[in-house]
C-alpha positions in Angstrom: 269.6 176.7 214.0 268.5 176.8 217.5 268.9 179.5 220.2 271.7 177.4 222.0 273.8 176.4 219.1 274.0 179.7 218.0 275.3 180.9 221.4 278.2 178.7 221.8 279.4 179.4 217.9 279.1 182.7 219.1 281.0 182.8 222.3 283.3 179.9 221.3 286.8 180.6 221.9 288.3 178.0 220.0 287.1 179.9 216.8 289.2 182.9 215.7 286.6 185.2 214.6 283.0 185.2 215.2 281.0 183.1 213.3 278.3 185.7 212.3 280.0 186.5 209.5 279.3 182.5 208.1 276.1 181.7 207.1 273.5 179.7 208.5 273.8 176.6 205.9 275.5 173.5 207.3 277.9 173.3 204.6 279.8 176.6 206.1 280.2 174.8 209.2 281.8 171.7 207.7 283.6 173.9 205.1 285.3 175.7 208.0 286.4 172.5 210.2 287.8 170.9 207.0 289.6 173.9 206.7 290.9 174.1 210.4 291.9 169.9 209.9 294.2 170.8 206.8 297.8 170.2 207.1 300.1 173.8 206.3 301.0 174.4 203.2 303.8 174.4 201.1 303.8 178.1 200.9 302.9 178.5 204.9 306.3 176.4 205.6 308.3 178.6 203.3 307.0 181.7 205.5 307.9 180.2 208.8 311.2 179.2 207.4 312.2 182.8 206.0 310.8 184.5 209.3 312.8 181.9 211.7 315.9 183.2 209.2 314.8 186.7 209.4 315.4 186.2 213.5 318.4 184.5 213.5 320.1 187.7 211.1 318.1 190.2 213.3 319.3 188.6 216.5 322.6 188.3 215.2 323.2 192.1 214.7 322.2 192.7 218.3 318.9 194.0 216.9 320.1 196.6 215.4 319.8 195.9 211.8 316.6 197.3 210.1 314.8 195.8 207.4 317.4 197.2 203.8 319.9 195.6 206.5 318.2 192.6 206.7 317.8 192.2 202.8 321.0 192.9 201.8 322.4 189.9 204.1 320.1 187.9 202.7 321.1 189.0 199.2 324.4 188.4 199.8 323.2 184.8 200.9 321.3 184.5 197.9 318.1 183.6 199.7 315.3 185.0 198.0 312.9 187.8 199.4 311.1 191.2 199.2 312.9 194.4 201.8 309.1 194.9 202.4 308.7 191.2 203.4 311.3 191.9 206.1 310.0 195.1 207.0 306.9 193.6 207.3 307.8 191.2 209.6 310.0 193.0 211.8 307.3 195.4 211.9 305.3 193.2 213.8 308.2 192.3 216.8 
């Protein structure tokens, strides 16, 4: 790989880590824009769904509901999830 090519993979800022840490074969490279042109998945939708829900209960309570809060709503709306899911995720606000 020449001097050049390895300086923009390096400094580019349209790749969210460095790309040190993929090897020098081709294949990586292609393996890792294949992997940026995927659709979500099933299970990444799910997520976005249960944290947009997680909001809207978390909003509702004038942010004052914590994360056992949180869960027992949701219980009591049968919508499956984990405390620590919630906690989690309102850990991050």
């Amino acid at each position: 790989m020449d001097l050049a090519r390895q300086l923009f993979l390096r400094h580019s800022p349209i790749l969210p880590y460095p790309v040190a840490s993929f090897k020098s074969s081709e294949s990586s490279f292609r393996s890792y824009y294949a992997w940026r042109k995927r659709s979500v998945s099933a299970q990444e939708m799910a997520n976005r769904e249960l944290v947009k829900k997680i909001e809207i209960v978390y909003n509702d309570s004038y942010e004052t509901y914590g994360s056992p809060r949180v869960h027992r709503e949701f219980k009591a709306q049968s919508v499956v999830c984990s405390e620590n899911y919630v906690s989690m995720h309102l850990g991050r606000r």
